[in-house]
N, CA and C atoms as a LAMMPS dump frame, in Angstrom:
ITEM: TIMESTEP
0
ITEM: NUMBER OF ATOMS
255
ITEM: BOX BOUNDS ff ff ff
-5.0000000000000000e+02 5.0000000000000000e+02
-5.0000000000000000e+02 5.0000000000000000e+02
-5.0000000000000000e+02 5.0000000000000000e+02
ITEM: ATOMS id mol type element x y z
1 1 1 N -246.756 224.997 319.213
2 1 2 C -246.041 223.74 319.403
3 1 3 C -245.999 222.994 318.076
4 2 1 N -245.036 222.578 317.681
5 2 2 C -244.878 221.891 316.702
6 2 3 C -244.742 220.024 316.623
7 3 1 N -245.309 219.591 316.17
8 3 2 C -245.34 218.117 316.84
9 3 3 C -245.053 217.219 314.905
10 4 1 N -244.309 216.28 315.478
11 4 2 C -244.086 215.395 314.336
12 4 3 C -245.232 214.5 314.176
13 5 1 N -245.966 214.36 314.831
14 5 2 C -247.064 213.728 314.437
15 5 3 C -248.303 214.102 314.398
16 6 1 N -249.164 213.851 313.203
17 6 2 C -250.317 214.602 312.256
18 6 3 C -251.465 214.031 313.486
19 7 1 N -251.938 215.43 313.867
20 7 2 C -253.438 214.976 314.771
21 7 3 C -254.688 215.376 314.135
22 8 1 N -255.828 214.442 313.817
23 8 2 C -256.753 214.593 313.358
24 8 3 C -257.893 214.042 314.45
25 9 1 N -259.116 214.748 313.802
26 9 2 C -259.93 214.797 314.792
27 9 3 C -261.249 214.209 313.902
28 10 1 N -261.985 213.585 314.501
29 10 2 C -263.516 213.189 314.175
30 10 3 C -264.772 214.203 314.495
31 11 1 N -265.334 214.666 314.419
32 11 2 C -266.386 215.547 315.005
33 11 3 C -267.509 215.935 314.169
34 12 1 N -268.626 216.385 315.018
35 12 2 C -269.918 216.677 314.625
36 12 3 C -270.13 217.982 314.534
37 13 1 N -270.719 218.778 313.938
38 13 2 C -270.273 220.146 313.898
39 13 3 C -271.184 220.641 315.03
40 14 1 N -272.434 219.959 315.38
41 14 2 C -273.428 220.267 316.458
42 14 3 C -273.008 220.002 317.759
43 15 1 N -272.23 219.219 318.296
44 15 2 C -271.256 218.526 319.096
45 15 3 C -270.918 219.942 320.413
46 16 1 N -271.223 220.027 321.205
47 16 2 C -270.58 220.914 322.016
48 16 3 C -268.848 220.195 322.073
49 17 1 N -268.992 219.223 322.977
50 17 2 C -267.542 218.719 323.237
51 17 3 C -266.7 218.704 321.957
52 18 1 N -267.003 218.44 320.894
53 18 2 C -266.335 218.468 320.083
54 18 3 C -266.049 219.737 319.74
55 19 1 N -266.801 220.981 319.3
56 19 2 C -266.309 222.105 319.773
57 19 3 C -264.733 222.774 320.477
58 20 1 N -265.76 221.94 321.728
59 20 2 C -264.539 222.799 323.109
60 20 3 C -263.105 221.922 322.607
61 21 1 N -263.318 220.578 322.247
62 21 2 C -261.77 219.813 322.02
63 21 3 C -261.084 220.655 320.619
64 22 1 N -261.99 220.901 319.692
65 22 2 C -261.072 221.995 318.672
66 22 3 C -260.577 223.311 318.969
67 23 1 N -261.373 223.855 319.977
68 23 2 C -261.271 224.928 320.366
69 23 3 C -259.547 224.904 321.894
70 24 1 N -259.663 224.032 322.336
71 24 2 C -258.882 223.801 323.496
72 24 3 C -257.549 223.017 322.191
73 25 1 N -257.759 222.298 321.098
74 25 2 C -256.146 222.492 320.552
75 25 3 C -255.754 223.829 319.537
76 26 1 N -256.51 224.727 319.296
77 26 2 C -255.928 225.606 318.465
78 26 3 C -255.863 226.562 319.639
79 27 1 N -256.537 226.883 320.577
80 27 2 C -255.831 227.786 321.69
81 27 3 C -254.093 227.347 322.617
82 28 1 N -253.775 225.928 322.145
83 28 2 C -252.36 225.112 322.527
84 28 3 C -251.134 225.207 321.176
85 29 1 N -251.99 225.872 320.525
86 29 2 C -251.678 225.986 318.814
87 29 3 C -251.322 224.392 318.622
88 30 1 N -252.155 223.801 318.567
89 30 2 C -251.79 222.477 318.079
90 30 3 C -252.477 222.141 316.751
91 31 1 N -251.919 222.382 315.671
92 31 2 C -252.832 221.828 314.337
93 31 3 C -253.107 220.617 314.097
94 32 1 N -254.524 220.359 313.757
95 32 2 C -255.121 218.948 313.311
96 32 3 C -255.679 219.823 311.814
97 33 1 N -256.214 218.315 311.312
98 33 2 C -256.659 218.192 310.541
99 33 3 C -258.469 217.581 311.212
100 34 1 N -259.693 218.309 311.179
101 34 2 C -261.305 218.363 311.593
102 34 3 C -261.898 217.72 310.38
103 35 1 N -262.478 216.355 310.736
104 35 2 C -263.376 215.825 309.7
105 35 3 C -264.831 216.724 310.734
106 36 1 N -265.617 216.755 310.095
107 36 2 C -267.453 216.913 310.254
108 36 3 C -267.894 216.081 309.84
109 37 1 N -268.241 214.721 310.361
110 37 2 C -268.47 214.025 309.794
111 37 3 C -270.196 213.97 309.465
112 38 1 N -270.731 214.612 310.332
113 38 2 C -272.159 215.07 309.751
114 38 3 C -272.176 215.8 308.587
115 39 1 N -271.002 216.692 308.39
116 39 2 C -271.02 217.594 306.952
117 39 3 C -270.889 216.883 305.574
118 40 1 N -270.253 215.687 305.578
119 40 2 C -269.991 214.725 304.421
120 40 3 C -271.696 214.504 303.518
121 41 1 N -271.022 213.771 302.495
122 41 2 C -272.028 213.71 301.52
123 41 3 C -272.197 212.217 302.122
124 42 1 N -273.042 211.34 301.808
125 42 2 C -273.75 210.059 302.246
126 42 3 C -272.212 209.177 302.21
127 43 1 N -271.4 209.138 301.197
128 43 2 C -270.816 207.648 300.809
129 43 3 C -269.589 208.279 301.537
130 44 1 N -268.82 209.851 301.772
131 44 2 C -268.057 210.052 302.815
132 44 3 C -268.078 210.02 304.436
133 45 1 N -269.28 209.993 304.3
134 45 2 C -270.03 209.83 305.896
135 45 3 C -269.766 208.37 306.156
136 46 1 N -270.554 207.256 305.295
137 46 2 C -270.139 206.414 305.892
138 46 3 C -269.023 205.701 305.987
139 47 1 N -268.241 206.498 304.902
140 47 2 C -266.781 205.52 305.397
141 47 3 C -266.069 206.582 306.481
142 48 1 N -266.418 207.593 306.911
143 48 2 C -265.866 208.114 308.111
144 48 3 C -266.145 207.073 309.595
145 49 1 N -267.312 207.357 309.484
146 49 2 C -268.245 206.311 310.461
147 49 3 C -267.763 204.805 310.674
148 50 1 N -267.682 204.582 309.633
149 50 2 C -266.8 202.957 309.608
150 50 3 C -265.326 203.47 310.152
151 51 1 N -264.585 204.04 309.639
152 51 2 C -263.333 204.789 310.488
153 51 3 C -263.365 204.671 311.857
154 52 1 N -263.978 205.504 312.334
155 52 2 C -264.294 205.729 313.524
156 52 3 C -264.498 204.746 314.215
157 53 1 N -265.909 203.611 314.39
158 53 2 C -266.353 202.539 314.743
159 53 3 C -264.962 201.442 314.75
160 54 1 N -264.26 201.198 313.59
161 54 2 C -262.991 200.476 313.477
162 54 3 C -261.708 201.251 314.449
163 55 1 N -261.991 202.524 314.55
164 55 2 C -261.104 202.629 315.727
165 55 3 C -261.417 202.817 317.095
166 56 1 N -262.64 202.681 317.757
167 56 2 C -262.745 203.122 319.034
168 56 3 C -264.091 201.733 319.108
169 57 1 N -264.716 201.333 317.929
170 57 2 C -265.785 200.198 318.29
171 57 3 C -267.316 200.749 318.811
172 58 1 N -267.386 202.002 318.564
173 58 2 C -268.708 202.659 318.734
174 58 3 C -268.549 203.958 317.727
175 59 1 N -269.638 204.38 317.974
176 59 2 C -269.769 206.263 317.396
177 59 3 C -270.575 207.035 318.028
178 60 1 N -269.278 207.539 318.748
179 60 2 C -268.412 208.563 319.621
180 60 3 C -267.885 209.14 319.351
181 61 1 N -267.921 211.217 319.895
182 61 2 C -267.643 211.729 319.256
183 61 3 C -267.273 212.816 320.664
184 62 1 N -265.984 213.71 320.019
185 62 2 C -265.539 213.745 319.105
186 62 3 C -263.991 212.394 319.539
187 63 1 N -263.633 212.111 318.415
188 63 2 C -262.566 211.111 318.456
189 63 3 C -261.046 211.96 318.174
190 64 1 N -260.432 211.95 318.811
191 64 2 C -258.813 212.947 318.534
192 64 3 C -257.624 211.521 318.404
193 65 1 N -257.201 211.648 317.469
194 65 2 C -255.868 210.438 316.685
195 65 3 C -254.631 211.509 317.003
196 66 1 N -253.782 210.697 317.798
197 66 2 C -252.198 211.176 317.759
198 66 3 C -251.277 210.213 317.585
199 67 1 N -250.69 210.118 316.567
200 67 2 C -250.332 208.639 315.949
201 67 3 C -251.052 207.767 316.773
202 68 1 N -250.305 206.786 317.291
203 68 2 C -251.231 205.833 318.167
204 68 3 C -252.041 205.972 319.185
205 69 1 N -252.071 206.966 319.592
206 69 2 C -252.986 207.262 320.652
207 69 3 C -254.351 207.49 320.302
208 70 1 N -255.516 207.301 320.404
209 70 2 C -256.935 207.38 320.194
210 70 3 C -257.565 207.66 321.678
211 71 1 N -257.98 209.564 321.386
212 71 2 C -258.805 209.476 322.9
213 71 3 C -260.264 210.207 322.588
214 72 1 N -261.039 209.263 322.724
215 72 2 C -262.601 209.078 322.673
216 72 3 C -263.137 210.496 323.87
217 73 1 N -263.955 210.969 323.358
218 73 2 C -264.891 212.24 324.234
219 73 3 C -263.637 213.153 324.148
220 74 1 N -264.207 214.566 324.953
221 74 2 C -263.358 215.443 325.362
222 74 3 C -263.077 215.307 326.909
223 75 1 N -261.322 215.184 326.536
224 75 2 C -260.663 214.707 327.653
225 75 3 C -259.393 215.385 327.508
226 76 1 N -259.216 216.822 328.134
227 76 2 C -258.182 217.924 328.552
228 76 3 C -257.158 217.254 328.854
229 77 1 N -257.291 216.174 330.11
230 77 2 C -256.028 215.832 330.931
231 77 3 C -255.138 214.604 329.885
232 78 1 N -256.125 213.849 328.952
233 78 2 C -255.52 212.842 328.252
234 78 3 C -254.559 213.402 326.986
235 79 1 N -254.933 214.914 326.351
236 79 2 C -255.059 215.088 325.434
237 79 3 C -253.48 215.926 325.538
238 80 1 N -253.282 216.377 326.858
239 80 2 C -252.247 217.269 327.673
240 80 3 C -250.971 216.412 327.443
241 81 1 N -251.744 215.001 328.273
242 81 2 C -250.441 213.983 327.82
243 81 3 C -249.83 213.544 326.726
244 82 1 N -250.74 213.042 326.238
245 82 2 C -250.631 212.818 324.848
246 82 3 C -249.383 213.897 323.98
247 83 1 N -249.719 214.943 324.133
248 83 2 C -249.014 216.056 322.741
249 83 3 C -248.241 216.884 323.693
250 84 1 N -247.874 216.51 325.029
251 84 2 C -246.957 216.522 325.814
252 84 3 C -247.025 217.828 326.206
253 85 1 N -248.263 218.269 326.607
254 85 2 C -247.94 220.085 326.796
255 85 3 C -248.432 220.076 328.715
């Protein structure tokens, strides 16, 4: 599926759910762009973290961005809608 709008994802690399949500869009062939945000060096970490927190107001993971849409945890049925499959 090809989509005009760039989906990126927040995640922990230890993260089960975050996992299954990367794993459940490249089996939809849906390309994002996967921060790890545990993998960062200290001063990329925390401005991920601040990212994150500024978009959802906690840190929660994994976080999936589709232009405006922001859906917090792994959530199949939101994520379906969203990128319209």
């Amino acid at each position: 599926m090809q989509l005009t709008t760039k989906v990126k994802i927040f995640a922990l690399s230890t993260c089960p759910y975050c996992r299954r949500t990367k794993r459940f869009l490249s089996e939809n062939g849906i390309e994002f762009d996967a921060v790890d945000v545990d993998l960062l060096d200290d001063d990329e970490q925390d401005r991920a973290l601040e990212e994150v927190e500024g978009l959802t107001g906690k840190h929660s993971f994994p976080v999936v961005i589709v232009g405006s849409d922001i859906i917090v945890g792994h959530n199949e049925e939101k994520l379906r809608k969203v990128l319209g499959l």
